[in-house]
C-alpha positions, -999 to 999 in steps of 0.1 A, spaced: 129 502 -8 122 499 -46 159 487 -68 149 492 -106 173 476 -131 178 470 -169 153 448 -184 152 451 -223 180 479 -229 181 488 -189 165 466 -159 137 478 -145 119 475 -108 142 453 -81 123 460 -49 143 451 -17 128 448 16 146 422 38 117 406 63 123 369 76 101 341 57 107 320 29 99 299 6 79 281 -25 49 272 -43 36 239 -59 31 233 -97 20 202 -121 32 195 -154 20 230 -165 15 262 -140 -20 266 -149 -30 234 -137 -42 217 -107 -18 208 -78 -20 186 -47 1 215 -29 25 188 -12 59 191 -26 67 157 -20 42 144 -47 52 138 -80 26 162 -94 48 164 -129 27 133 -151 48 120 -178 62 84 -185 93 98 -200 124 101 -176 139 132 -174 172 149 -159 175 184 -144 209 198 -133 215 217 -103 248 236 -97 259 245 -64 295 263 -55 315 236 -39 310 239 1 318 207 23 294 219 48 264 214 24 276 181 7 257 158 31 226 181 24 230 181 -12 232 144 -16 204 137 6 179 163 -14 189 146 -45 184 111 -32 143 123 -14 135 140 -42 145 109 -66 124 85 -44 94 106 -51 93 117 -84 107 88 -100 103 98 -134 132 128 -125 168 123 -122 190 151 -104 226 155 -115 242 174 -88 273 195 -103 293 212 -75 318 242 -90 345 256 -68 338 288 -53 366 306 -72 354 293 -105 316 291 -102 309 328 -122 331 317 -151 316 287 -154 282 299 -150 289 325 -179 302 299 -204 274 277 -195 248 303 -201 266 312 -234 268 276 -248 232 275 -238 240 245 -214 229 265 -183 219 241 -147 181 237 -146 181 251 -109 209 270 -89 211 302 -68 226 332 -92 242 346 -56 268 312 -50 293 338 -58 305 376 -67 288 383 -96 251 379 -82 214 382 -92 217 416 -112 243 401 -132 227 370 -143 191 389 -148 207 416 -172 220 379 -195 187 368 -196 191 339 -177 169 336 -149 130 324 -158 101 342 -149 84 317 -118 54 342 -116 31 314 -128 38 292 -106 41 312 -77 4 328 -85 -7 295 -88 -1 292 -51 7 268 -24 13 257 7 49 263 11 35 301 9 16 302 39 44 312 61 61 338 30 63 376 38 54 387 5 82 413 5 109 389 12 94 375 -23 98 407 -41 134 413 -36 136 391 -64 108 409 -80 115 428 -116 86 447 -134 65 428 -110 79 395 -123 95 366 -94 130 358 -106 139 340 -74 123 320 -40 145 330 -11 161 297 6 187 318 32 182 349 53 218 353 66 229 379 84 265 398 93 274 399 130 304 401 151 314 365 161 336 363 195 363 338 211 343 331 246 376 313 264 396 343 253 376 366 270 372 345 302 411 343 302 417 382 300 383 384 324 365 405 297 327 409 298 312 397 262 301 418 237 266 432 240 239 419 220 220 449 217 228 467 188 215 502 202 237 502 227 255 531 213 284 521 242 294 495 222 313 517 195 342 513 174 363 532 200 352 508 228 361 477 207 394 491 201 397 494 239 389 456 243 406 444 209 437 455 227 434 438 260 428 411 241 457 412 220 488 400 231 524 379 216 523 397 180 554 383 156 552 348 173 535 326 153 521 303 178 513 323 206 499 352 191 465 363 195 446 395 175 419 409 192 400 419 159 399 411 124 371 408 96 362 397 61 341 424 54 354 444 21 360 481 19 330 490 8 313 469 37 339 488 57 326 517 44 286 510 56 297 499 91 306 532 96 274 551 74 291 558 45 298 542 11 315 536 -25 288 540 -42 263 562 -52 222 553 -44 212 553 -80 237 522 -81 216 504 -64 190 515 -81 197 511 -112 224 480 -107 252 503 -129 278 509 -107 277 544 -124 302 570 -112 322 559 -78 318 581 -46 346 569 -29 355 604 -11 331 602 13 340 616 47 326 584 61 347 563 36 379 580 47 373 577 85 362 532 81 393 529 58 421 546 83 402 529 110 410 496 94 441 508 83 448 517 120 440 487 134 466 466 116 495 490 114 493 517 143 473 496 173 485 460 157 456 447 172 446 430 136 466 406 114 481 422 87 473 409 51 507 385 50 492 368 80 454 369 68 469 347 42 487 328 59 464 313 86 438 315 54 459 284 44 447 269 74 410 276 69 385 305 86 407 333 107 386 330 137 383 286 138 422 293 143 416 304 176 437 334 173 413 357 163 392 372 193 368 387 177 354 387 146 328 403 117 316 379 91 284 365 76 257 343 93 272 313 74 296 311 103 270 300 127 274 262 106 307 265 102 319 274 136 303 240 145 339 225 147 357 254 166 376 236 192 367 267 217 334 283 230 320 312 209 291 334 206 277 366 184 271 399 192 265 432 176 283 450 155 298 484 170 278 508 169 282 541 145 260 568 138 245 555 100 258 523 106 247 496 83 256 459 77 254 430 48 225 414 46 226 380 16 188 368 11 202 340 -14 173 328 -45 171 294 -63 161 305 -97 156 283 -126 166 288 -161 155 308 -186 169 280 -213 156 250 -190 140 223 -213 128 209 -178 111 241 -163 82 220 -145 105 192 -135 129 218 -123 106 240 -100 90 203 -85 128 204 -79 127 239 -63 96 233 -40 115 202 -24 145 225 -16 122 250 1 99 225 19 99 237 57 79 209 64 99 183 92 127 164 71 117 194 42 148 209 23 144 240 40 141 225 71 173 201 66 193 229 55 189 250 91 193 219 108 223 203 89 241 229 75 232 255 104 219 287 78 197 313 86 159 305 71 142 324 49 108 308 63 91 324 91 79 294 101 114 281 115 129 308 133 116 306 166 131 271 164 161 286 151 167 307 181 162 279 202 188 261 184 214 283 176 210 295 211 216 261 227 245 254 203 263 287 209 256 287 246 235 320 247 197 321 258 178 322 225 162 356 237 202 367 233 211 354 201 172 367 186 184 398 196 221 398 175 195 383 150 168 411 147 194 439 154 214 426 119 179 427 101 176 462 116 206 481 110 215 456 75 210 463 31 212 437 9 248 425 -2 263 450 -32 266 418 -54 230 408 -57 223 440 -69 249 460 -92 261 442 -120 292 425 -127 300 434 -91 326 404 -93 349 423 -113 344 456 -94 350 434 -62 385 419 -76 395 458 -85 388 472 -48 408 443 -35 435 448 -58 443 482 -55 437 484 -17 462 459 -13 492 486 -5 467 505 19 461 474 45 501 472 40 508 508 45 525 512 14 505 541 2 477 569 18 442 563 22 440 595 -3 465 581 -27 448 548 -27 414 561 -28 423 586 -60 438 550 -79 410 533 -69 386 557 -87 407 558 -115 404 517 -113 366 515 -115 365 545 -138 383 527 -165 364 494 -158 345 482 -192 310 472 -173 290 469 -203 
């Protein structure tokens, strides 16, 4: 599926096939030259020491991670010092802009951390061409799907190595199915029984104590956003061209489809009450994750909660999403990307090889282990399976299954690809505030949101 975008006056040619691989390729102290190939050589030859920066959105899951790539890398290139700078979530795209416009950008750092994305920072300028080095080749290629490289790809030029593969899937409380003597969620996401009907059925046998705050139990909930909403049930916000073009363009927000994922949603919190409404979402949000409270039987979120679900005090598993005719889910292939104003390019993508190393004790390899991602390397998902399946409790043929069926049926996150999709985000969220409440129609809401994005200045 070929995604053009502006490049010059308008991106051209973002090509987006999701495959699972990843990662890198080596480089010397210019792209052209010779290479041992092993990312843990210091194939960058100067006697001057240099610093590279690498920003990362703040994320206590990864900080272990994070200190102990900068310390490996450090003890073999010792001619390169890494400053890590962590940004809080909430404040990483502002900060990335006034970087980028004081010309003080990180040397290395993945353009996807937060809403704004990929298409966003490529329209600025701000992400280096790696084609020479990737050409150049290496090991850390052997095991790349070429495609999962070119959905970073613009006018045939690599802006991006993947490092994460993550999926969306439908995360469920085991011990609060055992106690209602529910069967779990199926895994197969073709089973068309398992629809949005049926998971109404079992959200509200599930669901039980609403209004008292320590006993009550949802049987659903979700962080997905409308327009996510809006796929899971085949439809969407936005026109194709969108995507295609990475201008949000003119909004299609009247969709049929649209309509019917909205009042289901809608539905679910105010008619069935089998979802928290938005006072509560907040409220346990204090708290941390929705689901780690353990009130929340099931729910749909990103493959990041596979790591962070490590400390649920409850047994859990994933399953597939419920099944609709178009159906389609997020998908978030995350890049590390270095700087177009890097005055450390070499240094910086010795840097980005060590990251994507899924060698044994390799960045890549560290990163499923420790921090419990998806891979972007082919080479580690059959280990993957094997132990995600093992820490979840499901046999890896199971949990594959969730896996392959997200690939299947899932489109690459909105963000990556249509620019300035952080401030389009913020709008929807805003104005569908009163909907989730029941303050106002889905029509009503839906005509002010259009007249919301509409009036957005994108340029």
């Amino acid at each position: 599926m070929k995604k053009s975008f502006i490049k010059k006056n308008t991106m051209v040619g973002l090509i987006l096939i999701l495959a699972t691989s990843a990662l890198l390729s080596a480089c010397s102290d210019k792209p052209g030259s010779e290479t041992s190939g092993n990312s843990n050589n210091n194939s960058v030859e100067s006697n001057q020491k240099v610093e590279i920066v690498w920003a990362m959105a703040a994320d206590p899951d990864k900080k272990a991670w994070q200190d102990a790539m900068v310390s490996t890398f450090e003890e073999t290139h010792p001619n390169i010092t890494v400053r890590l700078e962590n940004i809080p979530y909430d404040q990483f795209d502002q900060k990335l802009t006034t970087m980028i416009s004081s010309g003080k950008t990180p040397d290395v750092w993945n353009p996807n951390q937060a809403d704004s994305g990929f298409a966003t920072y490529m329209k600025m300028g701000a992400l280096k061409d790696l084609t020479p080095y990737i050409e150049k080749g290496a090991q850390e290629l052997d095991t790349m799907d070429p495609n999962l490289l070119d959905i970073y790809k613009i006018d045939g030029r690599n802006y991006g190595i993947p490092l994460v593969s993550n999926a969306t899937y439908l995360y469920y409380n085991k011990d609060l199915f055992d106690q209602a003597n529910l069967p779990y969620p199926t895994t197969d996401w073709d089973d068309t029984s398992w629809n949005y009907d049926k998971m109404l059925e079992v959200a509200g046998k599930l669901t039980h104590d609403v209004g008292n705050v320590r006993k009550q139990v949802f049987g659903f909930s979700s962080a997905l956003s409308p327009n996510a909403m809006a796929w899971s049930f085949g439809g969407d916000f936005f026109k194709p061209e969108a995507y295609e073009t990475a201008l949000m363009g003119e909004p299609d927000l009247f969709n049929p489809n649209n309509i019917e994922a909205l009042q289901f949603n809608v539905d679910l919190i105010n008619k069935y009450k089998v979802a928290p409404d938005q006072q509560t979402v907040d409220a346990s949000a204090q708290l941390g994750d929705p689901f780690l409270t353990g009130k929340v039987a099931m729910y749909i979120t990103g493959g990041w909660g596979l790591g962070s679900y490590k400390s649920a005090e409850f047994n859990w598993g994933v399953a597939a999403v419920p099944y609709h005719e178009g159906r389609k889910v997020t998908l978030y292939v995350d890049p590390w990307s270095i700087s177009e104003s890097s005055k450390h390019p070499d240094e910086a993508w010795e840097f980005v090889r060590h990251l994507a190393d899924p060698k044994e004790g390799g960045g890549a390899y560290r990163y499923m282990n420790e921090v419990g991602r998806t891979p972007a390397d082919s080479s580690l998902f059959e280990l993957w399976y094997e132990q995600m399946g093992k820490q979840i409790g499901m046999e890896p043929a199971d949990f594959k299954q969730v896996h392959e069926g997200s690939i299947k049926y899932g489109r690459e996150a909105e963000n990556h690809l249509i620019v300035k999709f952080n401030t389009i985000f913020e709008t929807m969220k805003q104005t569908m505030s009163t909907v989730w409440n029941g303050k106002k129609s889905i029509d009503n809401g839906l005509k002010e949101l259009d007249q919301n994005l509409r009036s957005l200045k994108l340029d």
